[in-house]
C-alpha positions, -999 to 999 in steps of 0.1 A, spaced: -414 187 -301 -434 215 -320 -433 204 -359 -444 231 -391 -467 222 -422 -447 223 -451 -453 215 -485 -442 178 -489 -467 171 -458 -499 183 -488 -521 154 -501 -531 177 -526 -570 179 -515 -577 213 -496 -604 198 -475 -578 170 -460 -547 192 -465 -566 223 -440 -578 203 -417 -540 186 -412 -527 223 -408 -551 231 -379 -542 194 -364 -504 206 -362 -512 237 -349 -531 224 -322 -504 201 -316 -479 226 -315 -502 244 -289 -505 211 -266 -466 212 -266 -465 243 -252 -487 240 -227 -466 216 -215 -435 224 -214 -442 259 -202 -464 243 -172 -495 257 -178 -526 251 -160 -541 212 -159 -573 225 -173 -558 243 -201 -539 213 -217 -572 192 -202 -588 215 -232 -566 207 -256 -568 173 -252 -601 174 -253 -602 198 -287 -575 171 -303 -600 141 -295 -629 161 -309 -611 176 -343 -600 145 -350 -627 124 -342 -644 150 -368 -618 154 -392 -611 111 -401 -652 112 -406 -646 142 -431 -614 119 -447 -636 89 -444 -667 107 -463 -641 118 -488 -625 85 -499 -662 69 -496 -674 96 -519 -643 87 -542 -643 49 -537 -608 47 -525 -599 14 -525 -577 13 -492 -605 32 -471 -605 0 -441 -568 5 -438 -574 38 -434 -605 37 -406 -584 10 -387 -556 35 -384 -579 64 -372 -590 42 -347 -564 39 -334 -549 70 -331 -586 79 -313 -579 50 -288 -544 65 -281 -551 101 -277 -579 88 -251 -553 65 -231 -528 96 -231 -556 119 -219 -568 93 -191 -524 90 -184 -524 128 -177 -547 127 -154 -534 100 -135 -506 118 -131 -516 148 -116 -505 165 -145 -467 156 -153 -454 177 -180 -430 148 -195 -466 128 -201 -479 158 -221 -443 163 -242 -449 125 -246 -483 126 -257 -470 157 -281 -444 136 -295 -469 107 -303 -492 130 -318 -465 145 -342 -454 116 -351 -485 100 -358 -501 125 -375 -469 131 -402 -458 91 -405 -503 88 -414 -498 115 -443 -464 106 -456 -476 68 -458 -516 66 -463 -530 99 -464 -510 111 -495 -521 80 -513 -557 95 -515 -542 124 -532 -522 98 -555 -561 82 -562 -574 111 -567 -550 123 -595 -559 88 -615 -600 98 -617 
């Protein structure tokens, strides 16, 4: 299911609050891919892109609330993990299945949700943090 950035999705720091933007889009991309069939290696990219900017954007979010000494940062990290571990078993299901598009609008759907449940519960609390230094 394709999801749009709004407002009430912002943690309220423009390094974190980009970065989340680009992750949607992305996301948004992946679900197309899918459910308009398009070539393996295409969403094979965008799998690969999602592991990547994410692997690279919780280090950014993890240097951030280090820098700041946010007090729930292991809560955080364990949660990134995670979602890093997913994304790889939903890559590795993909290819297993010779490319079904219902495993691809699954792995969308996980992604989405993920990604807007993490802000809405633990990500906006750095923003919360940041507003009592």
């Amino acid at each position: 299911m394709p999801i749009e950035w709004t407002p009430n999705l912002s943690v309220g720091v423009s390094l974190i609050d980009d970065q989340h933007k680009i992750l949607f889009e992305r996301a948004n991309q992946l679900f197309e891919a899918g459910k308009e069939r398009r070539a393996k290696e295409y969403i094979s990219t965008m799998f690969d892109f999602l592991d990547e900017y994410t692997k690279q954007h919780f280090g950014d979010e993890e240097a951030y609330m280090e820098e700041i000494g946010y007090p729930q940062i292991e809560a955080q990290k364990r949660a990134h993990a995670h979602f890093i571990n997913e994304l790889a078993r939903l890559k590795s299901e993909y290819e297993k299945s010779g490319g079904n598009a219902l495993v691809i609008i699954n792995a969308n759907k996980f992604v989405v949700d993920w990604i807007t449940n993490h802000i809405r519960t633990m990500d906006r609390k750095i923003g919360e943090y940041v507003q009592t230094l």
